[in-house]
C-alpha positions as CSV (number, residue, x, y, z in Angstrom):
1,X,76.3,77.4,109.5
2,X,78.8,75.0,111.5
3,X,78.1,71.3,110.5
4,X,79.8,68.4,111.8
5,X,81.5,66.8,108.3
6,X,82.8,62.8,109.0
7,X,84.7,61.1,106.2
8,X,85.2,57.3,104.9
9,X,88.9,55.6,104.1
10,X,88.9,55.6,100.3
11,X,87.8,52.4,99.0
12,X,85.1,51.8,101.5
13,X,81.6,52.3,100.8
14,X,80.1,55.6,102.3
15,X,76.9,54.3,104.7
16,X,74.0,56.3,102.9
17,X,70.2,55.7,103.6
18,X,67.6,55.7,100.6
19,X,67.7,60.0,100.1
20,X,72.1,59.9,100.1
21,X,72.5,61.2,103.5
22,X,75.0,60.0,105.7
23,X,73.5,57.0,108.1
24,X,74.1,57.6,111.7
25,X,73.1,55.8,114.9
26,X,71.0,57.6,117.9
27,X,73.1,59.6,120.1
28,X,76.9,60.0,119.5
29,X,77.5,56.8,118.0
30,X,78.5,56.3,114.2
31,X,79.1,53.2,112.0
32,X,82.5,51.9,112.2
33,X,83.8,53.1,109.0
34,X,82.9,56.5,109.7
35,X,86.1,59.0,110.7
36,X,85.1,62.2,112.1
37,X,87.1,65.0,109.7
38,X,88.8,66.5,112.8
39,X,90.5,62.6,113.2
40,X,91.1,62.1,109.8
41,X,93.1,65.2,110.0
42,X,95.2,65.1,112.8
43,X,97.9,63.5,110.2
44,X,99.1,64.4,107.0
45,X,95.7,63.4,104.9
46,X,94.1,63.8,101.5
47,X,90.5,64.6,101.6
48,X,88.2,63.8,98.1
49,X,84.9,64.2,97.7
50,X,82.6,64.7,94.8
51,X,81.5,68.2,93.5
52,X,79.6,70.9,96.2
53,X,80.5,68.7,98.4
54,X,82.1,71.0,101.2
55,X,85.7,69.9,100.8
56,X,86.9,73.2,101.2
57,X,84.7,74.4,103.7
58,X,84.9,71.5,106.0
59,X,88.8,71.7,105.8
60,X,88.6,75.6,106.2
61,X,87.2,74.6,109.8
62,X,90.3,72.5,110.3
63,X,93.1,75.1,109.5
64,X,90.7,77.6,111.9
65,X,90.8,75.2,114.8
66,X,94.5,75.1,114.5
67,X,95.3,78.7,114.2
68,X,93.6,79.6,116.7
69,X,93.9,76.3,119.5
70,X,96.6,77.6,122.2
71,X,99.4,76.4,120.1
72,X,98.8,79.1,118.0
73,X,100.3,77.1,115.0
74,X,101.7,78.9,112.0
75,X,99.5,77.4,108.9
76,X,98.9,78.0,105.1
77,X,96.2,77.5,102.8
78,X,97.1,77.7,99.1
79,X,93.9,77.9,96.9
80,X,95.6,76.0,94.0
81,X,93.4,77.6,91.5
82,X,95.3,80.6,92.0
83,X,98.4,79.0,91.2
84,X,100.0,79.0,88.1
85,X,103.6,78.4,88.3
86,X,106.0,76.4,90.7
87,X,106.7,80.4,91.9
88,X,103.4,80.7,92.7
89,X,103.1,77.8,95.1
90,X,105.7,78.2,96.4
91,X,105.0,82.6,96.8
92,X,101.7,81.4,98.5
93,X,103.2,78.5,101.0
94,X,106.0,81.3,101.9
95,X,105.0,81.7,105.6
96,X,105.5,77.7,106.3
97,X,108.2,77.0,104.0
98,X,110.1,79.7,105.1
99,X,110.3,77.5,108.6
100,X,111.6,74.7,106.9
101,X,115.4,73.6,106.9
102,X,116.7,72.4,103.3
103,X,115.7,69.1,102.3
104,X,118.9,66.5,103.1
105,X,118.9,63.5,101.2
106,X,118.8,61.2,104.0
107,X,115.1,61.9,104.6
108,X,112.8,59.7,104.7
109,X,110.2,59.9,101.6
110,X,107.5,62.0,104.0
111,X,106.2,62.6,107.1
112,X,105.3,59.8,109.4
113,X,102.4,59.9,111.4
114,X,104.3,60.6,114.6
115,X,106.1,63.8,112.9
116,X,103.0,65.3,112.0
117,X,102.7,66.6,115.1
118,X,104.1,69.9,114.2
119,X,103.6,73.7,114.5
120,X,103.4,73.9,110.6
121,X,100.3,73.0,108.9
122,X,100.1,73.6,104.3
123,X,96.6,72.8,103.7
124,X,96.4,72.9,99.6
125,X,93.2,73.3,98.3
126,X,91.6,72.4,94.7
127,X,93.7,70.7,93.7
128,X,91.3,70.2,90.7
129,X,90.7,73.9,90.2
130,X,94.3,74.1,89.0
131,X,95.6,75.4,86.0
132,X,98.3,73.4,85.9
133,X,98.0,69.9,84.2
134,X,98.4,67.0,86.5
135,X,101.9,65.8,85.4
136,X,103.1,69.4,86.6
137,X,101.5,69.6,89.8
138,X,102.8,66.3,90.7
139,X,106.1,67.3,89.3
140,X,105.6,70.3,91.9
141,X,105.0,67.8,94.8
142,X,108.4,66.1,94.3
143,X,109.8,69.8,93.8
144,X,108.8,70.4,97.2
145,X,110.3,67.3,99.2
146,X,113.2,68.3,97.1
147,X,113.7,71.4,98.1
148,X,112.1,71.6,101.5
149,X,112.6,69.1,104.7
150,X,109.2,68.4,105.1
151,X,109.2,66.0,108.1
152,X,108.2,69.1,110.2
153,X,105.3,69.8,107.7
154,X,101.7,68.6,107.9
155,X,100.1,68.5,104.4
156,X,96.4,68.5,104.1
157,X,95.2,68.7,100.1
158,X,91.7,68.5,99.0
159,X,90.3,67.1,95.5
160,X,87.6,65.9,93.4
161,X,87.6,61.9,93.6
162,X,87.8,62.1,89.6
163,X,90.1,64.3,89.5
164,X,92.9,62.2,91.9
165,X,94.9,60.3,89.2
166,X,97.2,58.0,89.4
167,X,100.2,60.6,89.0
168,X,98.9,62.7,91.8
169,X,98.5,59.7,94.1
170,X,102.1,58.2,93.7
171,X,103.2,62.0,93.5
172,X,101.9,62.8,97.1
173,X,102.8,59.3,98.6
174,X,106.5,60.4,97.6
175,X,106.6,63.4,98.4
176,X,104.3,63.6,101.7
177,X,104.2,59.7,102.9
178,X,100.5,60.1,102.3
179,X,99.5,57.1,100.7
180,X,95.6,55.2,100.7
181,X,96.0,54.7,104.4
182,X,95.9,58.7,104.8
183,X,93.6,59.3,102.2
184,X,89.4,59.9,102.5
185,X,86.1,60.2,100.8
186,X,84.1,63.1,102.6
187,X,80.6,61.8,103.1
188,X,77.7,64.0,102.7
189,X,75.4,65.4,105.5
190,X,73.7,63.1,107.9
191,X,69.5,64.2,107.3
192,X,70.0,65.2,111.5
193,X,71.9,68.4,109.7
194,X,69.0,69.5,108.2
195,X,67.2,70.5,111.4
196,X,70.7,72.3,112.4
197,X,71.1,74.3,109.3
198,X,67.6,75.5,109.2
199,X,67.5,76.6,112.9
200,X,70.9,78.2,112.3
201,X,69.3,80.2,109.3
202,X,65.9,81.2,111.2
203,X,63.8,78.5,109.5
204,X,61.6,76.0,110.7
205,X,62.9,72.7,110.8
206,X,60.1,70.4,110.5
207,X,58.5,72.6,107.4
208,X,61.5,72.7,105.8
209,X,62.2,68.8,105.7
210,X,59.1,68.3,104.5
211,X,60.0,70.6,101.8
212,X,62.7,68.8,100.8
213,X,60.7,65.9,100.8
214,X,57.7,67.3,98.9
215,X,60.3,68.3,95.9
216,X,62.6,65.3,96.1
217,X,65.5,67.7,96.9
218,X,67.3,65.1,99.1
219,X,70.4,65.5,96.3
220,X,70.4,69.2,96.8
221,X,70.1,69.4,100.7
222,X,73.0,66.6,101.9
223,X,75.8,68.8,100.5
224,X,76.2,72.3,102.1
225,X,76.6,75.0,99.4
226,X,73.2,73.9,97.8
227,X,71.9,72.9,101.3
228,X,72.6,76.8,102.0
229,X,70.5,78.0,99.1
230,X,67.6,75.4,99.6
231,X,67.1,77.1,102.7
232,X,67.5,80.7,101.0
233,X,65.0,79.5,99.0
234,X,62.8,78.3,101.3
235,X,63.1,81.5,103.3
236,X,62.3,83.3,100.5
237,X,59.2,81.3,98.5
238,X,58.4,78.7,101.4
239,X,58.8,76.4,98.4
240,X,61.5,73.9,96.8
241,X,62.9,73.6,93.2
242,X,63.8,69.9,92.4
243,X,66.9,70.5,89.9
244,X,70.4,72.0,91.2
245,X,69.5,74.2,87.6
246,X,66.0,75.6,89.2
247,X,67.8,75.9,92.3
248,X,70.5,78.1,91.5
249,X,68.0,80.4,88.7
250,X,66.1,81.2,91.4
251,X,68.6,81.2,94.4
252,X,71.9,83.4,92.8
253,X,69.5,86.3,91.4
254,X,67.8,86.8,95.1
255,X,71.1,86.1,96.5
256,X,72.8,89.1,94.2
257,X,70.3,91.6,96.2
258,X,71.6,91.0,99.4
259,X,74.4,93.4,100.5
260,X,75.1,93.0,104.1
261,X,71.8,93.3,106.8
262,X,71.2,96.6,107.1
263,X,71.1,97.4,103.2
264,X,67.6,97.1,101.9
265,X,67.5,96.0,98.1
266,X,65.6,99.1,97.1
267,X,68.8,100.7,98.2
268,X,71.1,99.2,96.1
269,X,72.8,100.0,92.2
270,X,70.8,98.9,89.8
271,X,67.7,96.5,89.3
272,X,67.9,92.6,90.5
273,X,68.3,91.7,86.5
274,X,70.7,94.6,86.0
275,X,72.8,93.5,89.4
276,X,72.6,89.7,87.7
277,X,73.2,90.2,84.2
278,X,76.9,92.0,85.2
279,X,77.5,89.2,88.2
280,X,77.4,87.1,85.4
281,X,79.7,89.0,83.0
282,X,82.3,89.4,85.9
283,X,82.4,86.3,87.3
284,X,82.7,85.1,83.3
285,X,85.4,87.2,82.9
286,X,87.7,85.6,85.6
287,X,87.1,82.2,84.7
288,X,87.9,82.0,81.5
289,X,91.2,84.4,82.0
290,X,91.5,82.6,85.1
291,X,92.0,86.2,87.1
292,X,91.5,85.5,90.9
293,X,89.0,88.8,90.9
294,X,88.5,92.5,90.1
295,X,90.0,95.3,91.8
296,X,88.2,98.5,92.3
297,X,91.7,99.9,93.3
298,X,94.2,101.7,90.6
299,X,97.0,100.4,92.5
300,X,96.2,96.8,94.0
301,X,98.9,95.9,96.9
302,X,98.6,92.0,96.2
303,X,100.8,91.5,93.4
304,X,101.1,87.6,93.9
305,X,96.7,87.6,93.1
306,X,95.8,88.3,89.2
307,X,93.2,90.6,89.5
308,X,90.8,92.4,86.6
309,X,90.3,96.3,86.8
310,X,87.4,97.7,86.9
311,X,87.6,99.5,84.1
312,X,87.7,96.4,82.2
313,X,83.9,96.2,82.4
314,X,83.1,100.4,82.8
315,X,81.0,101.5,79.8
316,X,80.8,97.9,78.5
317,X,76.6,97.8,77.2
318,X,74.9,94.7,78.8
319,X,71.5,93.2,78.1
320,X,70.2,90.2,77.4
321,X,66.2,89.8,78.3
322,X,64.9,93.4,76.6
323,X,67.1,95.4,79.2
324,X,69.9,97.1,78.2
325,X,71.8,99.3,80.3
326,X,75.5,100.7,80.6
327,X,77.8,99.0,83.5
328,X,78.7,101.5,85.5
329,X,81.5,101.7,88.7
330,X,78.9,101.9,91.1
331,X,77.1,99.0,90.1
332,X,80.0,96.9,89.8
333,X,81.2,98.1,93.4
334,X,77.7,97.5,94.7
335,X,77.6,93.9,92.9
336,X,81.0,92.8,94.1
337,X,79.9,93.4,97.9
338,X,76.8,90.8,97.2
339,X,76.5,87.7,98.1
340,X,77.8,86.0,94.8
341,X,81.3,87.5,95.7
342,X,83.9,87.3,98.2
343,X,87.0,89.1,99.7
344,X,90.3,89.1,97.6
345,X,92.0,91.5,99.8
346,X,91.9,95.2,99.7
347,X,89.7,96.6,97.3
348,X,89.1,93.4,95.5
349,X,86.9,90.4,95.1
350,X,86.1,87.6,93.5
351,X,83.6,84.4,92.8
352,X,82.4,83.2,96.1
353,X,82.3,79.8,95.1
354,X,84.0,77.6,91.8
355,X,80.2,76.5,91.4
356,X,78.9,79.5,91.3
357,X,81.5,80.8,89.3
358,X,80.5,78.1,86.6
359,X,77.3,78.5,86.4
360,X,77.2,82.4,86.3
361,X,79.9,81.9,83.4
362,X,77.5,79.4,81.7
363,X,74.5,81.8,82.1
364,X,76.6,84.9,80.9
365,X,77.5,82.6,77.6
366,X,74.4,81.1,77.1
367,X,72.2,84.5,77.6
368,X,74.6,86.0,75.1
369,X,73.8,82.8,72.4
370,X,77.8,82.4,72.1
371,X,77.7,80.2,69.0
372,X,79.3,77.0,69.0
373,X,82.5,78.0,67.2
374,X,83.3,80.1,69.8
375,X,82.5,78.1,72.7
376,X,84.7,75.3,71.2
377,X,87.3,77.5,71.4
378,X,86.7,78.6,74.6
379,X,86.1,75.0,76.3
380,X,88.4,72.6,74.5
381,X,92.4,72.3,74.4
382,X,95.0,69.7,73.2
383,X,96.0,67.7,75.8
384,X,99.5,66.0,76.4
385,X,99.0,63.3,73.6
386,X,97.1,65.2,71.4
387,X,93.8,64.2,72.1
388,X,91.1,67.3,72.5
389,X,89.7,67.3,76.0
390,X,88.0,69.7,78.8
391,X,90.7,71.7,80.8
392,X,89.9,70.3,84.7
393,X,89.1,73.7,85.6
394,X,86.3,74.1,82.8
395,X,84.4,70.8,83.8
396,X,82.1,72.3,85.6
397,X,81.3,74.9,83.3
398,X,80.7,72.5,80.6
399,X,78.5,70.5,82.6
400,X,76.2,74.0,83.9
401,X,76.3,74.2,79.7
402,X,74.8,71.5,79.1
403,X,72.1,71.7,81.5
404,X,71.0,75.2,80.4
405,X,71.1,73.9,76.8
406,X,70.8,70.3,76.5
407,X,71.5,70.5,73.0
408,X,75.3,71.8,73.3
409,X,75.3,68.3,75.3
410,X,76.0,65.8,71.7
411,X,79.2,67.4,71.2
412,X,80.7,68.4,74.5
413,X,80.1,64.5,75.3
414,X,81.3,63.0,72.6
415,X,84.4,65.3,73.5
416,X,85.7,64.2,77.2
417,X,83.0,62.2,78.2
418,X,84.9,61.4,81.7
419,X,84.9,65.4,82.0
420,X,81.1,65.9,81.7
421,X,80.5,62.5,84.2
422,X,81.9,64.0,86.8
423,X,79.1,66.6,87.3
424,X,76.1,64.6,86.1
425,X,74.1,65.3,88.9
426,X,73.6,69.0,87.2
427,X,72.4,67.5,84.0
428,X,68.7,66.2,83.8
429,X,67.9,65.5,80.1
430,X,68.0,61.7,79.8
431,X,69.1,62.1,76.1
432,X,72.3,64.0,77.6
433,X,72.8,61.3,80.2
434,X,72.7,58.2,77.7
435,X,75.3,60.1,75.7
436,X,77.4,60.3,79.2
437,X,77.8,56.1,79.8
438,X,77.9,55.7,76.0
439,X,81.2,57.7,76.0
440,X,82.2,56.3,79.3
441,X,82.1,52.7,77.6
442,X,83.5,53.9,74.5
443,X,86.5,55.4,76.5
444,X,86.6,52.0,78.6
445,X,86.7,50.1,75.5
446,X,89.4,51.8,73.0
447,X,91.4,53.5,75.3
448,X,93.8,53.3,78.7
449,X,91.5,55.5,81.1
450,X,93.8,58.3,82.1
451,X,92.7,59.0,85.8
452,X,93.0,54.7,86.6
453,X,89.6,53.6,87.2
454,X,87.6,56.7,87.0
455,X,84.1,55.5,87.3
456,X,85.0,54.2,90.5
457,X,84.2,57.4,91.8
458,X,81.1,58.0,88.8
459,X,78.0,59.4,89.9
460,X,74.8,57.7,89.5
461,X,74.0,57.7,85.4
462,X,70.3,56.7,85.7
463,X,67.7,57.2,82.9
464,X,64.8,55.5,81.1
465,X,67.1,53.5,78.9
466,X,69.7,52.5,81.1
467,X,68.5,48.8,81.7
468,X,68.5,48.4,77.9
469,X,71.5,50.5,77.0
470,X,73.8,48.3,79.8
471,X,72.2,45.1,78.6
472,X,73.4,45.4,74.8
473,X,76.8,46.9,75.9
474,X,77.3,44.1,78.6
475,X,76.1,41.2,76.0
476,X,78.6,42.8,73.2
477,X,81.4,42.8,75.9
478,X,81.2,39.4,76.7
479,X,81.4,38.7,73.2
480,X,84.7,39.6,72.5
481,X,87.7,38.2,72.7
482,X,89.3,38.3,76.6
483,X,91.4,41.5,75.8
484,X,90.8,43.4,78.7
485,X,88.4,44.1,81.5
486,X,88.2,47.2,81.8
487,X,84.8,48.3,79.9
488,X,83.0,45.2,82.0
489,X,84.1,46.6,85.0
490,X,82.7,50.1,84.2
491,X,79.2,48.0,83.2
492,X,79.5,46.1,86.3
493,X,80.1,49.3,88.3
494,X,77.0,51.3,86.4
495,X,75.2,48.2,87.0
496,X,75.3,48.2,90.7
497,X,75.3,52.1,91.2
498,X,72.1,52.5,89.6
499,X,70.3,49.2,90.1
500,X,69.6,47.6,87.3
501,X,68.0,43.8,88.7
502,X,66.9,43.3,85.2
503,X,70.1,42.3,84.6
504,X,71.1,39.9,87.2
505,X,71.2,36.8,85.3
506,X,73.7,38.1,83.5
507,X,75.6,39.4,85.8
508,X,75.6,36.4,87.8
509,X,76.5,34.4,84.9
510,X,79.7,36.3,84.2
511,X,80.8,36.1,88.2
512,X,80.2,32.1,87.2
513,X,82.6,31.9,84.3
514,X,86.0,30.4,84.7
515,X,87.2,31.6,81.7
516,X,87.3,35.6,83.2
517,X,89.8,37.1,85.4
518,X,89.3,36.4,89.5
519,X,89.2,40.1,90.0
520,X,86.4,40.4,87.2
521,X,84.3,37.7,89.0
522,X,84.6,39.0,92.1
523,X,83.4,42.2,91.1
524,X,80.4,40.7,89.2
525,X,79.2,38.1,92.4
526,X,79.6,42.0,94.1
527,X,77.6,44.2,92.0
528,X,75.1,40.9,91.4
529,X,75.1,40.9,95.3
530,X,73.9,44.7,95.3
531,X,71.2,44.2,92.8
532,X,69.3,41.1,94.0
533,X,66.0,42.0,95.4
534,X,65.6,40.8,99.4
535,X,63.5,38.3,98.4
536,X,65.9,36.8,96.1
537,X,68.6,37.0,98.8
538,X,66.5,34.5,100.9
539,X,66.2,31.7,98.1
């Protein structure tokens, strides 16, 4: 499924209409702001995006184009959730860096634009996903400027907008020249793309919109990966789930049954829970050791890929709804060519996707009832001042927690509440979601935020006691003594991404009062600009 993917400067607002789809004008025009990613690449670039957006896909396409346009470029893609070490990035980038003279230390700080225009291409993808903690991988950056003359070097690296601190971003404008100017927000799919992707999967385009429609899955269907199993789905039950939870219980067990087109499922090792239950306990296994995959091979050629033997799994007793069976090679063999998994070189294979990964792991540790004790052991680490917290890579996994069982939700919260906002979307129990802003502001209020202004790039936070829960924490902020702003601007921002008019009075008040910051006020006439009714714009 090839989709045409377009991408805003960062700081601009992306053009959505009412169901989050990308707004776009009748025949090959676009809004101003809007970049197509093929432009927004031809230069050094950073590319964020939320979660399940497509980063990696849509710059997969990129790097294709190149290596195989009539230059016949040499390029690199480095999955940095592979990497563990400054060897391993630098193991992985081998066949560019390699091309590279030694850095001179009359160079300038990074590429320009007009020395991008090069043969070598080092696309570095998840950034996020990375083991590493952010101080190292920006250490890493100015390693490689360092060491390497990188004027020759294009550098594309893709992120999750929360996960872009402040480190990385001065990291990568030293070491790369990439600074805001170069950097991008990749918007979601246009509602045009719906019509593509379900002609390109054999589905009938007008029924399947007004699927979409008829379940309010316009969340799920304007960001590819979920877009994909909506119309899985749809193929399958001519019917919609509403929640990306529903989506994927019903999408990754049907989707664990198909083994290439000419293999019927009655043909294949094992029942559809058996083939599930040890997807889940696989892909479980590599994320929390952080293994790329399993090898079915005694003697795997890769040595720069961590990969699981089989026989870490063979004779291991499985069963979790009544059903308990014995993994077995063959069924791990016949599991690892579905459609959950993907090629990690000979004999080997791995997670197709980090989401899926995550929420197979949460499954596997939730069907199991892995108490709490554990899981806390599992999920939260000291980070560098002390302070227990999320590892990035686990983020996901703690959010795909949480929505299988709200009630792990109080304390993985009250945790790293920035961690679990970054994937609200997945979480649907209001209770959960109040528990989200009210760590948010209590972050915003006691402490420094650690990735800048994080809720900049927050997800909508919307549920029935939003209006009520902003209200008192707005009225108690303006209370206080002027110490900082950085807890009205997160109520400000929560404000205006979810809507709130009940609260425009107050909002308008604090844009009219002197006594605050002009940054503050500005922000408040903006967000009290976003939530005024069109009738009250007219007055």
């Amino acid at each position: 499924m090839q989709l045409d993917r377009f991408c805003v400067p960062v700081g601009e607002d992306v053009p959505v209409d009412s169901g989050g789809f990308l707004l776009s004008l009748p025949g090959r025009h676009r809004l101003p702001s809007v970049v197509p990613l093929a432009d927004a690449c031809a230069a050094s670039a950073v590319l964020l995006g939320e979660a399940g957006i497509g980063k990696s896909h849509a710059l997969s396409t990129v790097l294709e184009a190149r290596q195989n346009g009539p230059g016949q470029e040499v390029c690199v893609r480095v999955d940095l959730g592979e990497v563990r070490s400054w060897e391993d990035l630098t193991r992985k980038a081998r066949p560019v860096l390699s091309r590279l003279a030694p850095a001179v230390s009359s160079q300038d700080s990074g590429p320009s634009e007009e020395e991008t225009a090069s043969e070598y291409l080092l696309l570095l993808d998840g950034v996020d996903e990375c083991r590493a903690t952010g101080k190292e991988l920006a250490g890493w950056f100015t390693d490689l400027a360092d060491t390497y003359d990188c004027r020759q070097l294009q550098i594309l690296i893709a992120c999750r907008s929360m996960a872009y601190t402040d480190t990385l971003r001065q990291a990568v404008a030293i070491a790369f020249g990439i600074t805001d100017a170069r950097t991008y927000t990749l918007a979601p799919l246009r509602k045009d793309d719906l019509a593509v992707a379900a002609v390109a999967k054999g589905a009938d385009p007008q029924r399947f919109i007004e699927a979409v429609n008829a379940a309010g899955a316009q969340t799920l269907a304007r960001t590819p990966l979920t877009l994909d199993l909506l119309l899985d789905t749809f193929l399958q039950h001519s019917a919609l789930p509403a929640s990306r939870a529903d989506l994927y219980a019903f999408a990754l067990p049907h989707a664990v049954m198909h083994q290439g087109k000419d293999r019927a499922p009655q043909e294949l090792a094992g029942s559809r829970t058996q083939r599930f239950a040890t997807a889940a306990r696989l892909a479980c296994y590599c994320l929390l050791t952080g293994a790329d995959g399993i090898t079915t091979s005694l003697h795997h050629p890769d040595s720069s890929r961590a990969l699981l033997p089989v026989d870490t799994f063979l004779g291991t007793r499985e069963g979790t709804t009544g059903e308990s069976f014995i993994i077995e090679r063959p069924l791990i063999e016949s599991v690892l060519h579905s459609a959950l998994f993907s090629s990690r070189g000979p004999a080997a294979a791995g997670p197709a996707h980090a989401s899926i990964a995550s929420y197979l792991t949460a499954r596997h540790l939730c069907d199991h009832r892995i108490p709490r004790e554990q899981l806390q052991g599992l999920l939260i680490h000291r980070g560098e001042v002390g302070e227990p917290g999320i590892p990035t890579d686990l983020h996901e996994l703690a959010a795909w927690l949480i929505a299988l069982r709200p009630d792990l939700g109080p304390w993985l919260i009250g945790t790293d509440p920035q961690a679990i906002a970054s994937y609200s979307s997945y979480i649907d129990d209001p209770h959960c979601t109040g528990l989200i802003v009210d760590g948010l502001l209590r972050t915003a209020r006691h402490n420094p935020p650690r990735s800048g202004l994080f809720w900049r790039h927050a997800t909508p936070l919307h549920h029935p006691g939003l209006t009520e829960q902003l209200a008192q924490a707005l009225d108690d902020a303006v209370s206080r003594p002027l110490h900082g702003t950085y807890e009205l601007e997160l109520i400000l921002t929560l404000i205006a991404e979810n809507e709130v008019g009940d609260l425009l009075p107050a909002v308008a008040a604090l844009a009219a009062d002197t006594q605050r910051p002009p940054a503050l006020r500005r922000l408040a006439a903006q967000c009290a600009d976003i939530v005024r009714s069109p009738a009250q714009r007219n007055t």
